[in-house]
N, C-alpha and C positions, 0 to 999 in steps of 0.2 A: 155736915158735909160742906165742905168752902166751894168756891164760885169754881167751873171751868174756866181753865187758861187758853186763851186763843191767841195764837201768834197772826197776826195780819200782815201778811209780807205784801208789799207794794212796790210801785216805781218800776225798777227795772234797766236792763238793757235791751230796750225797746223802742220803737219806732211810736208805740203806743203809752210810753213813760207816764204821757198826762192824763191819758184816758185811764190808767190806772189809779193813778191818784185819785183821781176824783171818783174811782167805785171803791176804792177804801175808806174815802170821806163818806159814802152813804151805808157800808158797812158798819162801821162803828158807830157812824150816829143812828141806825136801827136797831142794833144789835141788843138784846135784851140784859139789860147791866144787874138784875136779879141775877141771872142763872153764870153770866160769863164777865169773866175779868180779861180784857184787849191788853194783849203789847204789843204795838205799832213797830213794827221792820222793815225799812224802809231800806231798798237799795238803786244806787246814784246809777247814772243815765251813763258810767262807765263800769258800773260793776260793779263797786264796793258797799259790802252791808253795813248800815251804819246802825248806832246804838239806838235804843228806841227812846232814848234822851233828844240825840239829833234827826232821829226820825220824825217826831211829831213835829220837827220844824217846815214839813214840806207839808204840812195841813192846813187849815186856815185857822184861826182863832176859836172858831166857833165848834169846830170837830176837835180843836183839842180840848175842851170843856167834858166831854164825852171820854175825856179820860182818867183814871187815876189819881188823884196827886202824889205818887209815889215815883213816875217817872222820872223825877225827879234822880233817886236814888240811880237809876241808869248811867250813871256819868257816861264820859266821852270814852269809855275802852270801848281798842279795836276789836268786833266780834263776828261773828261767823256760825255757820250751820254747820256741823261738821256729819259725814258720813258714817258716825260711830256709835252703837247700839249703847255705849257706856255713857254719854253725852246727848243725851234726847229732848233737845232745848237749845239755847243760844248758848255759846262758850267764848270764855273772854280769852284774848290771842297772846295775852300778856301775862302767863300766870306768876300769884304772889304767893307765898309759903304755901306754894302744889292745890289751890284753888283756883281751879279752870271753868267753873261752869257759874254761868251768871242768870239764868232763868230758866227753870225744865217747864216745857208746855206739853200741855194735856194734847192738842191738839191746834194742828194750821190750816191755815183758811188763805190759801198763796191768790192775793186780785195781781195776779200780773198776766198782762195783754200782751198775745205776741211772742215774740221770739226768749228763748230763755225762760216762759213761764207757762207758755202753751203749747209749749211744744214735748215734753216729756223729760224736760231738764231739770228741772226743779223737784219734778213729781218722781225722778229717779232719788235726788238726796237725801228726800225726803224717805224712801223705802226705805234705802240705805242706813238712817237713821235710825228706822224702825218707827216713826212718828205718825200718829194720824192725821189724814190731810184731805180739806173741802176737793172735791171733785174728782174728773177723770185722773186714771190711771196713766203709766209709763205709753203704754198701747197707743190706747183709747188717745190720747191727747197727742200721741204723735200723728196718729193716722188721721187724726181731725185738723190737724195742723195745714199738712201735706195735703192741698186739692185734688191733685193727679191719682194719691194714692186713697183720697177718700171716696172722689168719684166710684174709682174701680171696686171696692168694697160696695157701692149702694148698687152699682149695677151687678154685681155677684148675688144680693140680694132682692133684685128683681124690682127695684125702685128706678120710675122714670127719671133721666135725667137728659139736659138742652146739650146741644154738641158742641165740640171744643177742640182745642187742637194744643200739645205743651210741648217745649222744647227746655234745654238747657242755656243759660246765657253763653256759654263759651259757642256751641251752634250758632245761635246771633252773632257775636262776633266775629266770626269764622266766616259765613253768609249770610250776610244780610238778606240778599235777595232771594235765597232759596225760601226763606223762611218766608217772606214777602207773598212771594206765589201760593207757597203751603196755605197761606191762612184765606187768603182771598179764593183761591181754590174750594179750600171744602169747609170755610165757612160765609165768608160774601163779607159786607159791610150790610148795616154798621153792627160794630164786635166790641165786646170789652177784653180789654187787659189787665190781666193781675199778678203779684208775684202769688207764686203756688202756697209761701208759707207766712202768711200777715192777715191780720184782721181791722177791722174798723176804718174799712174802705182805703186806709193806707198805701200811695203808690196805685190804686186802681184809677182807669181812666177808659171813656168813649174814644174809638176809632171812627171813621166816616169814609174814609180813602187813605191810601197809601201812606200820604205822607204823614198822616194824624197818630199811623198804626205805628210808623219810626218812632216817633215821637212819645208812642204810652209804652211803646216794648223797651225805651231807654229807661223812661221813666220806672218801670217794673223791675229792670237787670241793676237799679239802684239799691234797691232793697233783698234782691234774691236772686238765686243762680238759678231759679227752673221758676219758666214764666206758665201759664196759662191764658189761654183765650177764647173765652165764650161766643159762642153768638148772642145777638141781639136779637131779643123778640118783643114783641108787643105783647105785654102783658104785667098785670099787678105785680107787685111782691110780699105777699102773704109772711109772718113769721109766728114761729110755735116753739113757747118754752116747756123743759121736759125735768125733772126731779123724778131721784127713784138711782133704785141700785138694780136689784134682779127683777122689780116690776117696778119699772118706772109709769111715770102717765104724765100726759103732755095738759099743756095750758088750754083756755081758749087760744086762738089766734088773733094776733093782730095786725095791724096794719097800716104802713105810712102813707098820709095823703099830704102829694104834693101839690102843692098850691100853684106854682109856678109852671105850669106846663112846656115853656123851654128847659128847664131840669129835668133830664130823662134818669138818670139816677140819683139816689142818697152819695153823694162824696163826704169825707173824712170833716170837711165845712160845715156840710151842711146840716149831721148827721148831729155836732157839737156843738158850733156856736151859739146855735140860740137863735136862728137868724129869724124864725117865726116864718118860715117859709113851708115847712111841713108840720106835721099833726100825727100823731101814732093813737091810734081808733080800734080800743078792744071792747068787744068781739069786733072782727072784722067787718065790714057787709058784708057777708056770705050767706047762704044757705045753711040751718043747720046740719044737712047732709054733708056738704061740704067740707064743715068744718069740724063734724066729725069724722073724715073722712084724713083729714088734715093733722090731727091728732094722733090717728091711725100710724099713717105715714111718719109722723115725727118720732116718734116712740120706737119706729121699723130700723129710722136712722140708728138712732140712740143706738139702738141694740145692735146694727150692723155693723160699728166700729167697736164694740164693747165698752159701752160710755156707764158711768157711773156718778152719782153726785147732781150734776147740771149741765145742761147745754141751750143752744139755742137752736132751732132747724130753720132756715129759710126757703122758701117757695116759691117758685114761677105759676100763676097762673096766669096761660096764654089764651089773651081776647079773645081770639078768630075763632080757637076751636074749643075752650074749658078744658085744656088739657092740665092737670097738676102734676109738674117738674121739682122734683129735690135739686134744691141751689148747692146746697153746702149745710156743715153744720159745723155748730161754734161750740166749742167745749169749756171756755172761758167767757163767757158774751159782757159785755160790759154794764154793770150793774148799777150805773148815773146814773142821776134825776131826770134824765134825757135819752136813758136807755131803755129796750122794749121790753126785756126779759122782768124785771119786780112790775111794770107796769101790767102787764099779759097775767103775770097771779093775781096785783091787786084786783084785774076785773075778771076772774075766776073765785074770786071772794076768800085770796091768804092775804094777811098782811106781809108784808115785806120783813120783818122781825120773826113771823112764823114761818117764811121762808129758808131765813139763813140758820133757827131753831135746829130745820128738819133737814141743812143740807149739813148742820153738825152733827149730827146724828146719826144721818145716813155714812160720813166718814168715818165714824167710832163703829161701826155694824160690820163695815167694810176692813176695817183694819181685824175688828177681833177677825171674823171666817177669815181674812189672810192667814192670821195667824196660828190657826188648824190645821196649816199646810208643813208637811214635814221638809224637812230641807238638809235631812240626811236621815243615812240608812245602814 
């Protein structure tokens, strides 16, 4: 029996382009080269899939080593995923004596951050296809996308969550000042600002007063047409990784300690560069109560959007009173050397290689029981 084929699609038309790359780079170079054969598909910061000849060019030298030497064979044809059950693989767009299909893969493993790859765009083609593929569903990934509409789902499911206020950008544009009032009204300062549909702190920013709140609600309507905005409270940010399909189970927890105490949140900076100003600490300091209580919770989320594959849950725990608040949940979480999600199993005792083993796994389980469903009658 020859090696599993994994398609690793990366890049993107994302706001998070780089952050994706670089969980592709720790993809392939963990990924266990015994059981799976990688073809790198990379698509450009305007949309176009490029061959996995010109994909491994957006690697670093040392991730492409982790490759094949057969990519080679990949030449420069224009290709594409295409929506057809007869084409279950990459197909070249140029065909030569009625050979269209240039690699059928066993199964995909989509690392794109953000919009177009986390949001149920990809994870539709990919149905459409008929292909098996790492992580949440059309659903599951749209509704985890969407804050406003994840929120409402964890509180249908009886999961605390911090208070918030969302509107659409055209609203902002329309009044400013209604909106102005709206938020200071029933949430005070200081608040954060987000677009409703972006990850990896992207476009998120601190308000303090009025004019800070103008200032991060443009900054948000750059990125998204429906903003949200949290209060601000005094307290940790707890997070918990979750694997698993119908019975998933969450990680230890962990936790960023920031060093700087004028930084009251992780921004997109500070979260990537390296700047040595925080620390991610698995197990958390918690209680074990706590933090199995934390697990509890995350796994609640998981299941309250219909998540499947991987995600990541993050948590409010507030100072004053030990309250534990559901932030959000990431159904893509960013899988760098710098990200929390491989680091929270390595200190739960998986390696990161028996990680993405079991989230390939978990996709081939998940595609067969799809494919018990009749779809005519």
């Amino acid at each position: 029996m020859g090696k599993t084929k994994v398609g690793v699609i990366y890049g993107g038309r994302s706001g998070e382009h780089e952050v994706s790359v670089r969980s592709a780079k720790t993809v392939i170079e963990q990924i266990d080269k015994e059981k799976y054969e990688v073809l790198p598909i990379a698509i450009s910061k305007e949309g176009n899939w490029l061959s996995p000849f010109e994909s491994v060019k957006l690697l670093a030298e040392e991730t492409q080593n982790h490759l094949s030497d057969d990519i080679e064979d990949y030449t420069k044809s224009d290709i594409a995923l295409i929506g057809d059950t007869r084409y279950r693989g990459l197909t070249k767009l140029q065909a030569s004596e009625g050979e269209t299909r240039l690699a059928e893969l066993d199964v995909v493993f989509p690392v794109l951050h953000g919009t177009y790859g986390e949001d149920g765009t990809i994870q539709g083609l990919l149905e459409m296809a008929d292909i098996p593929y790492v992580g949440c569903g059309v659903l599951a990934s749209s509704c985890g996308m969407d804050k406003v509409v994840m929120k409402t789902l964890f509180r249908d499911a009886g999961l605390p969550i911090c208070k918030y206020v969302w509107f659409l950008r055209s609203e902002w544009e329309r009044d400013n000042e209604a909106v102005i009032r709206q938020t200071a009204a029933q949430l005070g300062y200081p608040c954060f600002v987000k677009p409703a549909n972006l990850g990896s702190s992207v476009g998120v920013s601190k308000a303090t007063d009025d004019e800070s709140l103008r200032a991060a609600i443009a900054l948000a309507a750059e990125y998204d047409r429906k903003i949200v905005i949290e209060e601000g409270l005094d307290m940790r940010e707890i997070e918990c990784a979750v694997i698993g399909n119908d019975e998933p189970r969450g990680s230890l927890p962990g936790e960023y300690i920031i060093r700087d105490d004028s930084k009251k949140f992780l921004d997109y900076t500070e979260k990537y560069s390296g700047t040595g100003n925080n620390e991610f600490v698995v197990p958390a300091p918690v209680s074990d109560e706590l933090a199995g209580k934390i697990r509890q919770m995350a796994v609640k989320a998981f299941k309250a959007i219909d998540g499947s594959g991987l995600a990541r849950v993050d948590f409010f725990l507030v100072n004053k009173t030990g309250a534990l608040l559901v932030n959000e949940i990431n159904t893509l979480p960013g899988l760098t050397d710098a990200s929390g999600f491989p680091k929270m199993w390595a200190g739960t005792g998986m390696k990161f290689s028996e990680v993405i083993d079991s989230l390939i796994t978990f996709a081939i389980e998940r595609h067969k029981d799809k494919s018990r469903n009749k779809t005519s009658f």
